[in-house]
GUBA-299407 format. One record per atom (N, C-alpha, C): x, y, z. Coordinates in steps of 0.02 Angstrom, whole numbers, padded with zeros to 5 digits, always signed. Layout:
GUBA-299407
XYZ
...
END
This chain:
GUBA-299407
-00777+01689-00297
-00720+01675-00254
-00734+01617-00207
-00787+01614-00176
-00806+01538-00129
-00808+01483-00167
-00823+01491-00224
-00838+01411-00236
-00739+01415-00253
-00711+01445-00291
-00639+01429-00311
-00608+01390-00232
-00631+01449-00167
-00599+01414-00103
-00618+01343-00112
-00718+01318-00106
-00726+01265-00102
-00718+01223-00148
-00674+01224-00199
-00663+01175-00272
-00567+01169-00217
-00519+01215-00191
-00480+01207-00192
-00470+01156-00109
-00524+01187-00075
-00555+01128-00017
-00556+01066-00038
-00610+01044-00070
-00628+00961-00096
-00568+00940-00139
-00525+00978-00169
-00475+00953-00214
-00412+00919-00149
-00401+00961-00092
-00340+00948-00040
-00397+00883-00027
-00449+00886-00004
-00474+00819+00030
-00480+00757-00013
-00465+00749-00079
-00455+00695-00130
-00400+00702-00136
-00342+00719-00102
-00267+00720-00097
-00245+00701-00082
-00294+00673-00009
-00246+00658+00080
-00242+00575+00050
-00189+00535+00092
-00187+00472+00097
-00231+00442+00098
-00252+00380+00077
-00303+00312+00090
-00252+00265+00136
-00305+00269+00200
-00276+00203+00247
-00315+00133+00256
-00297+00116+00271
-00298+00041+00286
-00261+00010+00331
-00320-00040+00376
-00272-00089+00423
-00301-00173+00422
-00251-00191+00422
-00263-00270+00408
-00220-00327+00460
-00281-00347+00486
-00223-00401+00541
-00228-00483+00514
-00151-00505+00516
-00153-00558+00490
-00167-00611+00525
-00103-00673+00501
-00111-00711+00555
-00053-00709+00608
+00007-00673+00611
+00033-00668+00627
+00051-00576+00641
+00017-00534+00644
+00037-00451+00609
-00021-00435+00621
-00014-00350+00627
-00036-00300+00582
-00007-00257+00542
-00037-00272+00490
-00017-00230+00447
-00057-00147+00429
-00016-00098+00423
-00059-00043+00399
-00030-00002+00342
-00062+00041+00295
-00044+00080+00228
-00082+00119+00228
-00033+00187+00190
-00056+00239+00195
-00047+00246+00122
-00108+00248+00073
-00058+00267-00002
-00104+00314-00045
-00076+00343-00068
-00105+00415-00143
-00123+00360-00195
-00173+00365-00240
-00177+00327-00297
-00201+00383-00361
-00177+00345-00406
-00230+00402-00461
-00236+00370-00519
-00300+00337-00549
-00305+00306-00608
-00289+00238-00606
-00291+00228-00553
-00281+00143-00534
-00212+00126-00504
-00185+00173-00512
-00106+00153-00495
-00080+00195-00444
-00009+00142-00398
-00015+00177-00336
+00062+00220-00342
+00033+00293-00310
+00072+00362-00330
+00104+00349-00255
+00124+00335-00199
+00139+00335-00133
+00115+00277-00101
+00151+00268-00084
+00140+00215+00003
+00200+00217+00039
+00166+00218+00096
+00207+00223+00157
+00161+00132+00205
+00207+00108+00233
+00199+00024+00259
+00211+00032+00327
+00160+00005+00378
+00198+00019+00436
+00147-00048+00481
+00148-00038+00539
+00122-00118+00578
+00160-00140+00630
+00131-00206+00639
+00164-00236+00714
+00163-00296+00654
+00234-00328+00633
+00235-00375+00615
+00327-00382+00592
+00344-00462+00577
+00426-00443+00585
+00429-00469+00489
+00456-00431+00475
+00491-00433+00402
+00588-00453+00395
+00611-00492+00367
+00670-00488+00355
+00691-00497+00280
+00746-00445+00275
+00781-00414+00297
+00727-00371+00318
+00754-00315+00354
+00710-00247+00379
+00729-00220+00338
+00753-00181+00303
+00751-00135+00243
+00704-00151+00214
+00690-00194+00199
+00611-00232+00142
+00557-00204+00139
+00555-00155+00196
+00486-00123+00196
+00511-00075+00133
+00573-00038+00137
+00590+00019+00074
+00574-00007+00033
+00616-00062+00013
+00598-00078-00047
+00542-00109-00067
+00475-00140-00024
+00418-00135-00033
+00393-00076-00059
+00407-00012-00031
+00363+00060-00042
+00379+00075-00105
+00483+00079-00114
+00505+00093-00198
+00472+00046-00223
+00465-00022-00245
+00452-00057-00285
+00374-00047-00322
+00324-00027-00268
+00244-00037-00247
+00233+00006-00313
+00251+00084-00285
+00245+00151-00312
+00236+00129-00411
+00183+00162-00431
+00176+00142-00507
+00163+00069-00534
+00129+00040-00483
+00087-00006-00487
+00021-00016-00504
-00024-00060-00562
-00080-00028-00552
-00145-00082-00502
-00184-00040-00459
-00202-00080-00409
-00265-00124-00428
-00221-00197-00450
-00292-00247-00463
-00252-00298-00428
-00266-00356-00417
-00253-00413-00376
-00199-00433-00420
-00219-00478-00468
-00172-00499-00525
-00103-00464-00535
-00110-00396-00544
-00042-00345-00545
-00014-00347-00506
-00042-00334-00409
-00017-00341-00348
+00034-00403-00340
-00003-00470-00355
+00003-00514-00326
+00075-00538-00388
+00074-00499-00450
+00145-00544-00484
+00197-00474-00469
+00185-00438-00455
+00235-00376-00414
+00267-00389-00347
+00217-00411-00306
+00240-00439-00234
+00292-00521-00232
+00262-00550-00280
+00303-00599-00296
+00371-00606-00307
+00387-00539-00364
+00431-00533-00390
+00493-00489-00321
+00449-00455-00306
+00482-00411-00266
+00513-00460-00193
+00463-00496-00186
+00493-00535-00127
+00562-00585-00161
+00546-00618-00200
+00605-00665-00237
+00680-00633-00249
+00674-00572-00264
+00723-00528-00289
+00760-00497-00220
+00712-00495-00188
+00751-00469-00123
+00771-00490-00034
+00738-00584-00057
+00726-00625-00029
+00710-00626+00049
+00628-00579+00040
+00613-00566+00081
+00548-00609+00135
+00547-00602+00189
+00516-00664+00229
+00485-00611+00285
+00418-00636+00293
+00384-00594+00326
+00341-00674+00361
+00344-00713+00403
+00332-00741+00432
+00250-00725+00478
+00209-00771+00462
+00152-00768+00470
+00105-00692+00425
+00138-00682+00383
+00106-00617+00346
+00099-00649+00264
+00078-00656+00228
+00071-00672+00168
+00074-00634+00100
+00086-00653+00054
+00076-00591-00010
-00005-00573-00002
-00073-00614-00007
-00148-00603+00010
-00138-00552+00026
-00120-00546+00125
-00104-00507+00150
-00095-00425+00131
-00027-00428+00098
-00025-00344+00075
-00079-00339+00011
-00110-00406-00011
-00157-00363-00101
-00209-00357-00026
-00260-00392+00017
-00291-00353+00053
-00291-00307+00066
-00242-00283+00114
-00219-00205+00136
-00231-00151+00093
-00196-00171+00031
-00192-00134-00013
-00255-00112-00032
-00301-00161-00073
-00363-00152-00104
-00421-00106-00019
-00403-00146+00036
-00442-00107+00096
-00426-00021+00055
-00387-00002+00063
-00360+00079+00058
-00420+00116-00005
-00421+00098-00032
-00426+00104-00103
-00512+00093-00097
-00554+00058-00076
-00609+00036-00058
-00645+00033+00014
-00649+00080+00035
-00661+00055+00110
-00712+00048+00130
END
């Protein structure tokens, strides 16, 4: 019966979020995200930095979700995602969120 508790212990603690904080040149940025198998299951985006439109962060988080986390993938996802939704984050960069990102994931 203890080890089942401590297998169902260490399983909630490989559950919880991976954070990360990253200050730019203009921002901070921070992420909170679930991953599993390389690809990201959750993120939540949050910081001191100005994005427009402001909705953009949503559709940063929808878009992110089922991504798989290598630079190359990040960086033609963020691309796409910014073009499509013609989004402007002033003094914050695409780098920027694949940093953040990869911080979480590696710390």
């Amino acid at each position: 019966m203890k080890i089942f508790i401590l297998l169902k212990f260490l399983q909630k603690i490989g559950d919880r979020m991976k954070t990360a904080i990253h200050r730019a040149e203009k921002g901070v940025i921070e992420v909170e995200l679930k991953f599993e198998n390389e690809f990201i299951q959750e993120i939540k985006i949050t910081g001191d930095f100005f994005i427009y439109p402001e909705e953009a962060i949503e559709d940063l988080e929808k878009e992110l979700v089922g991504i798989k986390i290598t630079e190359n993938d990040l960086d033609k996802k963020l691309q796409e995602i910014y073009l499509k939704n013609s989004i402007s984050t002033p003094g914050i960069t695409i780098r920027d969120w694949i940093v953040v990102i990869l911080k979480a994931i590696n710390p």
